[in-house]
LOPARO-745088 format. One record per residue (C-alpha): residue number from 1; chain; x, y, z. Coordinates in pm, whole numbers, plus 50000, padded with zeros to 5 digits. Layout:
BEGIN
NUM,A,X,Y,Z
...
//
This chain:
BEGIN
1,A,72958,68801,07078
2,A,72748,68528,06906
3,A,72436,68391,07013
4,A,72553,68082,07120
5,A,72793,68219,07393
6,A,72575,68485,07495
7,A,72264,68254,07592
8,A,72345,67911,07702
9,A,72079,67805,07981
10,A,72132,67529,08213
11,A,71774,67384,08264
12,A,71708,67168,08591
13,A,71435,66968,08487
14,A,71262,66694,08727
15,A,71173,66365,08506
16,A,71004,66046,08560
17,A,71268,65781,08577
18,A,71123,65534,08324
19,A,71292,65422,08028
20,A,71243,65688,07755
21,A,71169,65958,07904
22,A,71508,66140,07807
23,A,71484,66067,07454
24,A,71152,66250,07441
25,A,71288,66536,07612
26,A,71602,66572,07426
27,A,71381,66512,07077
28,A,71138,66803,07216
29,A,71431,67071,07256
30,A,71610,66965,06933
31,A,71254,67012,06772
32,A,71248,67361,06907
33,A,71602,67440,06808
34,A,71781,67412,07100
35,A,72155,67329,07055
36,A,72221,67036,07356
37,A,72537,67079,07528
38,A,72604,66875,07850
39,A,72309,66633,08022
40,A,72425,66572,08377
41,A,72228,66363,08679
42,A,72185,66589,08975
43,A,71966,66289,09197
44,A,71824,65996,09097
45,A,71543,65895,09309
46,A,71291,65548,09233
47,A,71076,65762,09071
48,A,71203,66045,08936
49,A,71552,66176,08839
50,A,71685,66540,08833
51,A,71911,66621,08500
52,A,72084,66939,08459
53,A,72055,67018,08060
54,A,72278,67283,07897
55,A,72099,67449,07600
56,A,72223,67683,07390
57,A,71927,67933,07266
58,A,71907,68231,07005
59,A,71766,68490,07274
60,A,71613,68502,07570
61,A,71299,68495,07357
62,A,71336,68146,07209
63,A,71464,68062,07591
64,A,71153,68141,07717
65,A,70938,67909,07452
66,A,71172,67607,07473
67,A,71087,67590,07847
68,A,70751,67631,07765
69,A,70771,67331,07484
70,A,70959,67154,07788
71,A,70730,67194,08028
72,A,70430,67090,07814
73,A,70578,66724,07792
74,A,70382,66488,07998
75,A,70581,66357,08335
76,A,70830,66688,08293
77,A,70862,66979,08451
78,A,71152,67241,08451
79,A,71210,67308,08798
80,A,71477,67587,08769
81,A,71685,67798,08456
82,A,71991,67922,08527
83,A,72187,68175,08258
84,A,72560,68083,08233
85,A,72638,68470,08173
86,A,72394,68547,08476
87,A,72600,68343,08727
88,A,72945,68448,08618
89,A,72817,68764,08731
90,A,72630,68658,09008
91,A,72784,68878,09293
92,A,72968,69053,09074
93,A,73312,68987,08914
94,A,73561,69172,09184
95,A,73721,69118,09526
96,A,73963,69288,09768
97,A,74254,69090,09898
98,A,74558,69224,10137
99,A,74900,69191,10056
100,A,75005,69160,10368
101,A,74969,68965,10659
102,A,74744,69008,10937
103,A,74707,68702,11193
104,A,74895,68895,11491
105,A,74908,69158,11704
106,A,75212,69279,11589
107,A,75104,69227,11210
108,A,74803,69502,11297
109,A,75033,69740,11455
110,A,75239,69746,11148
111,A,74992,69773,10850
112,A,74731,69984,11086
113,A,74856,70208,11393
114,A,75076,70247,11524
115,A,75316,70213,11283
116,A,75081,70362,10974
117,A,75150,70690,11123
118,A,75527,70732,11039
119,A,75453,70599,10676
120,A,75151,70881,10638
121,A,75456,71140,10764
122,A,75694,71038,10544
123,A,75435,71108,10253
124,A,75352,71437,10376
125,A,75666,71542,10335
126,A,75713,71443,10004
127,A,75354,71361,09794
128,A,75563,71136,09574
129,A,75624,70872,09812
130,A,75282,70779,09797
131,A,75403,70580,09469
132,A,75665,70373,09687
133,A,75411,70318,09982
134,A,75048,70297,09856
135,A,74904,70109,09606
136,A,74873,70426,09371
137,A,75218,70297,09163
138,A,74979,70015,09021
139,A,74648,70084,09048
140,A,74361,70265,08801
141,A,74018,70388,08865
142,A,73812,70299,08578
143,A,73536,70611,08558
144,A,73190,70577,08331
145,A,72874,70766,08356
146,A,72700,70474,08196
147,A,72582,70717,07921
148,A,72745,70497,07621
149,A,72771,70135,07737
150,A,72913,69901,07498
151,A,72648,69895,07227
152,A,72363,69943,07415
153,A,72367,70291,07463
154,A,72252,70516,07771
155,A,72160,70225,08083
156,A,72270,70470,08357
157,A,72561,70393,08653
158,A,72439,70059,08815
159,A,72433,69940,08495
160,A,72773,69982,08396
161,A,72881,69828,08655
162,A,72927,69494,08514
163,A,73122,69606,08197
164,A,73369,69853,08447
165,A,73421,69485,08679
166,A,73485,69334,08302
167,A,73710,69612,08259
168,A,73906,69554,08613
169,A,73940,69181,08541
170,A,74112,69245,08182
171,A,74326,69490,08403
172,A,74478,69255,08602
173,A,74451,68921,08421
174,A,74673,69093,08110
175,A,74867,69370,08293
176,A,74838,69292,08693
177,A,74721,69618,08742
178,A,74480,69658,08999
179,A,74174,69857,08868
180,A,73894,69969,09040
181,A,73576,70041,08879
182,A,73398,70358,08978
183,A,73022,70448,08830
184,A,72892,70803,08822
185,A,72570,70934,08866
186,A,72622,71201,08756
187,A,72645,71297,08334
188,A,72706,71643,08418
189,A,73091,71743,08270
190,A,73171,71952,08561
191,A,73077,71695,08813
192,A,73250,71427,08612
193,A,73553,71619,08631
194,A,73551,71744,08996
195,A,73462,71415,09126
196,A,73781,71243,08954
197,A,73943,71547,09057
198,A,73846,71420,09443
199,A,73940,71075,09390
200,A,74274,71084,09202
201,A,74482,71097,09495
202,A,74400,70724,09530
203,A,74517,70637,09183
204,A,74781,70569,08932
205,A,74569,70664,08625
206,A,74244,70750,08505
207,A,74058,70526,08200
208,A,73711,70718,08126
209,A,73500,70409,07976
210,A,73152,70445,07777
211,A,73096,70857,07772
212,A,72900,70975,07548
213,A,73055,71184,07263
214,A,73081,71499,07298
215,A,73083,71494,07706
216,A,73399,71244,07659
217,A,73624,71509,07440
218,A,73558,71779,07711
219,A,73604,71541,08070
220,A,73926,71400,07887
221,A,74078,71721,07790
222,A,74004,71853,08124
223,A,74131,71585,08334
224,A,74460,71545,08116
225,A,74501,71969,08205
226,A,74447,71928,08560
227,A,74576,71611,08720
228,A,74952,71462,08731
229,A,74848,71093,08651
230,A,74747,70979,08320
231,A,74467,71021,08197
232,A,74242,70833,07878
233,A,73966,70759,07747
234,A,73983,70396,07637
235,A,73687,70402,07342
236,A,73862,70675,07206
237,A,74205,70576,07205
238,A,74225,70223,07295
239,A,74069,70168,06973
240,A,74305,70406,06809
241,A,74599,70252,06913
242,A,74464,69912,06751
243,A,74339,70059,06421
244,A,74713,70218,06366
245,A,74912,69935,06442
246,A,74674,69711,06185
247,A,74715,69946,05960
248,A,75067,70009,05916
249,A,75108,69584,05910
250,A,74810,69629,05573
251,A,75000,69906,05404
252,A,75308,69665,05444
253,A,75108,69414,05305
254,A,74965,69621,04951
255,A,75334,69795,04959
256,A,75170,70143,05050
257,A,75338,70376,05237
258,A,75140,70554,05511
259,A,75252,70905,05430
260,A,75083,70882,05065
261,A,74776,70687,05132
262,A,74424,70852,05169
263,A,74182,70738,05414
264,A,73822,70764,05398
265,A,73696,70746,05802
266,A,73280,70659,05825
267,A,73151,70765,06144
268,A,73293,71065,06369
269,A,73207,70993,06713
270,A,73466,70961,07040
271,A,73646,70659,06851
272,A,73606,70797,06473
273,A,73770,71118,06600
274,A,74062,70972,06783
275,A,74133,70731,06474
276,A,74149,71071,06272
277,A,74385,71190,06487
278,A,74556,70936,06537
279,A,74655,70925,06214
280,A,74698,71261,06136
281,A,75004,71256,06419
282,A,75116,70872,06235
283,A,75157,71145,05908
284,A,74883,70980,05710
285,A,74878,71130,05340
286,A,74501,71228,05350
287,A,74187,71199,05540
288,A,73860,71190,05407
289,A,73593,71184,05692
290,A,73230,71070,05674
291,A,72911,71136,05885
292,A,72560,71068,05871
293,A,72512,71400,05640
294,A,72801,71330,05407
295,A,73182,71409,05355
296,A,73267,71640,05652
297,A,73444,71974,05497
298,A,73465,72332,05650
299,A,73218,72511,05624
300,A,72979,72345,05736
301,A,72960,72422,06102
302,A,72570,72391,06105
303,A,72582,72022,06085
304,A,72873,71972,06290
305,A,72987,71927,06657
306,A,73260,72137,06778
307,A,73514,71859,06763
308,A,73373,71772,06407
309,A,73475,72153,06318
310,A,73811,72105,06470
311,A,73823,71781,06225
312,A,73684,71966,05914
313,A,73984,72218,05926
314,A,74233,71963,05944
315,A,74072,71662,05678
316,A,73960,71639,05326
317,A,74190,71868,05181
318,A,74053,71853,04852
319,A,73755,71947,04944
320,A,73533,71625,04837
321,A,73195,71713,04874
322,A,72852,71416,04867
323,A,72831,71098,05045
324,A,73014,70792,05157
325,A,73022,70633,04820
326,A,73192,70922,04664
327,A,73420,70956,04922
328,A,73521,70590,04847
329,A,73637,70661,04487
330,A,73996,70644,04464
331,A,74088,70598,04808
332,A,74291,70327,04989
333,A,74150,70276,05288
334,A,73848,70263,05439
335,A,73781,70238,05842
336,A,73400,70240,05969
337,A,73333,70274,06332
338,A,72972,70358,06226
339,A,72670,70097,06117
340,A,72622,69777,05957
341,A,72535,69696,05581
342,A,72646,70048,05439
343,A,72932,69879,05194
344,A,72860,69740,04840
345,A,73024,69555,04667
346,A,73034,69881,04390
347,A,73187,70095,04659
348,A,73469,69904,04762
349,A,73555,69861,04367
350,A,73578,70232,04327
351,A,73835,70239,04610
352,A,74192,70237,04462
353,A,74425,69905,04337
354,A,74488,69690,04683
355,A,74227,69857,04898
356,A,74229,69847,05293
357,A,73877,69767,05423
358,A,73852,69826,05835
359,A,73455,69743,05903
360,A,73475,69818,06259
361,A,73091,69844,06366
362,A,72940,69534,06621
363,A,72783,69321,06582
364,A,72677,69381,06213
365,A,72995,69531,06013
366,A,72948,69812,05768
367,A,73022,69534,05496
368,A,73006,69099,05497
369,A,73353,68986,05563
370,A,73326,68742,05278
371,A,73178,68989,05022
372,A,73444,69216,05107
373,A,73736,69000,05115
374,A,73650,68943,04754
375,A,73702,69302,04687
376,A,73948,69445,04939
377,A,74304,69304,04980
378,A,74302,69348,05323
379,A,73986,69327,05558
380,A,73951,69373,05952
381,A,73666,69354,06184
382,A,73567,69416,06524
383,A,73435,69043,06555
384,A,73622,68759,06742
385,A,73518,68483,06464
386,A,73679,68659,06196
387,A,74028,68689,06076
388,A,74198,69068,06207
389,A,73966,69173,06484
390,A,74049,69487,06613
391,A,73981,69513,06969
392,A,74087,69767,07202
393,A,74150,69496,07486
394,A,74515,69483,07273
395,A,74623,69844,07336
396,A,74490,69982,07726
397,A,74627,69718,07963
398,A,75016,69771,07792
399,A,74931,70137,07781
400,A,74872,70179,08122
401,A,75139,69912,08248
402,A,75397,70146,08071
403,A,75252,70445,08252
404,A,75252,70299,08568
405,A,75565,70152,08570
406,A,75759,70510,08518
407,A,75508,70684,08746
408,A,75386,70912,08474
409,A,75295,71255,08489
410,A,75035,71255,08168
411,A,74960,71044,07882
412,A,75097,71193,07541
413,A,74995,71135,07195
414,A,75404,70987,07132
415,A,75301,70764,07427
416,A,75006,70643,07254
417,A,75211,70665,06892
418,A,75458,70441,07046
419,A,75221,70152,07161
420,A,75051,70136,06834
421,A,75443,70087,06676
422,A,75522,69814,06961
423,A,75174,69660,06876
424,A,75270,69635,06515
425,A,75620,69517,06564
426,A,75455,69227,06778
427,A,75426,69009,06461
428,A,75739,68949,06305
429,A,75780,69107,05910
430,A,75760,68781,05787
431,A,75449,68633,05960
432,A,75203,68940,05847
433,A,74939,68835,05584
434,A,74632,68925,05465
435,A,74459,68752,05736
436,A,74719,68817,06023
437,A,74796,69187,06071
438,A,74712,69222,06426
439,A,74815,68946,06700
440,A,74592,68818,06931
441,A,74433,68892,07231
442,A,74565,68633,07435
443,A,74937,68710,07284
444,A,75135,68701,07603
445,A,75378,68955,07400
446,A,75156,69254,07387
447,A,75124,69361,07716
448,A,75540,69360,07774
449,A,75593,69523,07387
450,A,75334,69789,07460
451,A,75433,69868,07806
452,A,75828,69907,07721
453,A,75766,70148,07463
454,A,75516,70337,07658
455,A,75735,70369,07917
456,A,76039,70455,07726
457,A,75833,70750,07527
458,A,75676,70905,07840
459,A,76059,70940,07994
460,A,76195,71068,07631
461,A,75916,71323,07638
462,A,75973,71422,07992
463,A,75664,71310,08135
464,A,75805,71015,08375
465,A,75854,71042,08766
466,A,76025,70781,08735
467,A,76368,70740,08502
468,A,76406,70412,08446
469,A,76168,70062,08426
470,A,76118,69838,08682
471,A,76428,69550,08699
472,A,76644,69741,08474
//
C-alpha cells in the first residue's frame, strides 16, 4: 500500500476570514510537504471560516509536524484531524442483516417459534439438511490467532480484527459468501483446533488467516482430518494458487514447459512451503529451496523445522549446497516470499536464458521491478502499482464459492490444482504478455472460472455432498 493511500488526513482547521489567509495556509503545508487534495467550507461565519483540508502525508510522523507547522500560523488553528483509513473503520467494517421478513406476528412465528421447531426436527433427522435450511451452505468463519498479521507480525486477537472484517468484506463483495470473522485468544494448537472444532457446526468452511508458521501446518492438517467442511489456510494456499496460475501463463510466455523447468524458492515459511508443494503436485521439473542459512538439502535437520525436513526430502535433488546466489545459477525461475533488496543484478544473470523472476515480499521486493525487468523476461510482484501482482485476494473467494456451492466434504490439493488452471485460463492465449500473466483483481471472471472448476474437481474426486452446481 503506498504512502499516499495509507495516510491521507482531513484537517478541520478554523481560519480568520480575511482575504489571504488560505493562500498562507495552503503555502505553509506545501512547504512542509503535504500533498493538498480537496479544500472544502464547512461554515463561514463574519469572522472566521471552517475549511476541511485533505492532506496526504508520508507517516503519521510527518502528520504530526504539519499540524504543528499549521498550527504555528498566526490567526489558525487546527481544530480537529481525522484519518481517512481510521473512519472507514470507525465501528468496524461488518453488519448483520435478515433475509427474511419480520414486521408481523405471523412473520415471528415463522422464522422464530413456533414454526422453528419443525425445521430444527427435520435437521435432526438428517445433519445434512442443515445445508438446505441454515445459512451453513454459504457461509465461512474466518479463524486467526493474530500471531502473523499481514506484515506486522504478532499484534494479538483484537488486533486482527480489522484485517478478518477486511477479509469478510472481500468475501462477499467478490463471492457473496457470507464470512464471519472469528479472533482467538488463544495461540495454543490444541485450543485452536478444539475451538473450531466447537464452532464448525455453524459453518460452510474454515479459512485460518495470519498463523504463525509452524502452528499453521499443524491446526490445518488437523482440522482438514477431523471436520467434514473445508478447510484452508489462505496465506498458505491462497497465495499458492496465484503463484501457479502466473506461472504456467510465464513459462508460456519464454516457451518453457513446467515439467523441465527448475525453480529456486527464497523463503520457507507457511506460504514458501505451500508454493513448494504446490508445485511439486503441478509436476514442476526441480525445486531448489532457500532459507536464511542457505540451500535447504537433507541432512540438515539441525537447522530445519519439521515441515522444512519434510521439504528437504522431496527438493534439490542434486544436492546444491551454499547460498541464494548459487542456487540462482542456471535456474529458471525464481519466487521470493522472503525480504527485500536480496537480488542483484549478477544473480538474476546467472539464472538461465528467459528467466522467471517472482519477487513476492511487501512492501520492499527481494529485487527493483525496473532493475529486474532489465534482466528477467518475466517479472511479478506482490505490489498493486506494478505490472503482475500476485495477490491471494484472486484465488480464496472462487475457492471457497466452488466449495460451497457442492457442499464439500474437504478441500483437496486437485481442488486447489484446478483453481490455479481456471485462474490461468482466465486470460485468453493470446492476451498473455510479459506484463499481463495474471488478471486482475477486480476481473469479474475469476470468481465464476475458479468456482466452476473447484466445484467440478471436489465432485470428480468424491468429496461433494452435493452432485451437481447450483442452476445447472
Amino acid at each position: 500500500m503506498s504512502a499516499g493511500v495509507a495516510h491521507t488526513l482531513t484537517l478541520r482547521c478554523e481560519i480568520e476570514n480575511r482575504p489571504g489567509m488560505l493562500g498562507r495556509l495552503t503555502t505553509v503545508i506545501g512547504e512542509h510537504g503535504g500533498d493538498i487534495g480537496a479544500i472544502d467550507i464547512v461554515r463561514a461565519e463574519r469572522n472566521i471560516v471552517i475549511r476541511d483540508i485533505t492532506v496526504r502525508v508520508q507517516d503519521e510522523t510527518h502528520g504530526d509536524l504539519l499540524v504543528s507547522a499549521i498550527n504555528r500560523v498566526e490567526q489558525v488553528r487546527v481544530l480537529r484531524v481525522s484519518d481517512r483509513i481510521f473512519l472507514a473503520h470507525m465501528g468496524g467494517k461488518l453488519a448483520m442483516q435478515s433475509r427474511v421478513p419480520l414486521k408481523t406476528r405471523d412473520d415471528l412465528s415463522i422464522a422464530y417459534t413456533p414454526g422453528v421447531a419443525r425445521v430444527c426436527q427435520a435437521i435432526a433427522e438428517d445433519l445434512d439438511k442443515a445445508f438446505t435450511y441454515t445459512w451453513k451452505r454459504n457461509s465461512v468463519a474466518v479463524v486467526s490467532d493474530g500471531s502473523a498479521i499481514l506484515g506486522l507480525g504478532n499484534l494479538g486477537p483484537e488486533a486482527a480484527m480489522p484485517v478478518m472484517e477486511g477479509k469478510a468484506i472481500l468475501f462477499k463483495e467478490l463471492a457473496d459468501i457470507d464470512a464471519v470473522p472469528l479472533c482467538l485468544r488463544s495461540q495454543d494448537p490444541d485450543v485452536i483446533v478444539q475451538t473450531v472444532e466447537q464452532i464448525a457446526p455453524s459453518f460452510g468452511g474454515i479459512n485460518l488467516e495470519d498463523i504463525a508458521s509452524p502452528n499453521c501446518f499443524m491446526v490445518e492438517g488437523r482440522l482438514h482430518e477431523s471436520l467434514d467442511i473445508p478447510v484452508m489456510h489462505d496465506d498458505q494456499h491462497g497465495t499458492a494458487v496465484v503463484v501457479l496460475a502466473a506461472l504456467r501463463n510465464a513459462l508460456r510466455i519464454v516457451g518453457k514447459q513446467i515439467n523441465t523447468v527448475r525453480v529456486v524458492v527464497n523463503g520457507v515459511g507457511a506460504a514458501g512451503t505451500a508454493i513448494i508443494r504446490a508445485l511439486l503436485e503441478a509436476g514442476i521439473g526441480e525445486v531448489t529451496p532457500v532459507d536464511r542459512h542457505g540451500i535447504i538439502r537433507s541432512g540438515d535437520d539441525a537447522l530445519q523445522t519439521p515441515m522444512q525436513r519434510i521439504i528437504a526430502s522431496q527438493t534439490n535433488r542434486d544436492g546444491r549446497v551454499g547460498n541464494l546466489a548459487v542456487a540462482l545459477v542456471g535456474a529458471d525461475v525464481f519466487i521470493g516470499v522472503s525480504r527485500g533488496n536480496i537480488l542483484s543484478p549478477q544473480m538474476v544473470q546467472s539464472m538461465a536464458t528467459d528467466p522467471v523472476v517472482f519477487a513476492l515480499a511487501n512492501p520492499v521486493p527481494e529485487g527493483d521491478p525496473d532493475m529486474l525487468r532489465q534482466y528477467a523476461r518475466v517479472v511479478a510482484t506482490g505490489r498493486s502499482d506494478q505490472p503482475n501482482q500476485i495477490n491471494n485476494v484472486l484465488s480464496f473467494p472462487g475457492i471457497f464459492r466452488g466449495a460451497l456451492d457442492v457442499h464439500a466434504l474437504k478441500m483437496t490439493s486437485g481442488m486447489r490444482l484446478a483453481a490455479a488452471e481456471a485462474l490461468a485460463g482466465v486470460i485468453p492465449p493470446e492476451e498473455v504478455s510479459e506484463e499481463y500473466i495474471i488478471p486482475s483483481v477486480f476481473n469479474r471472471h475469476v470468481v465464476p472460472a475458479i468456482a466452476a472448476a473447484v466445484a467440478h474437481a471436489a465432485i470428480t474426486e468424491g468429496v461433494a455432498r452435493r452432485m451437481h452446481l447450483p442452476g445447472a
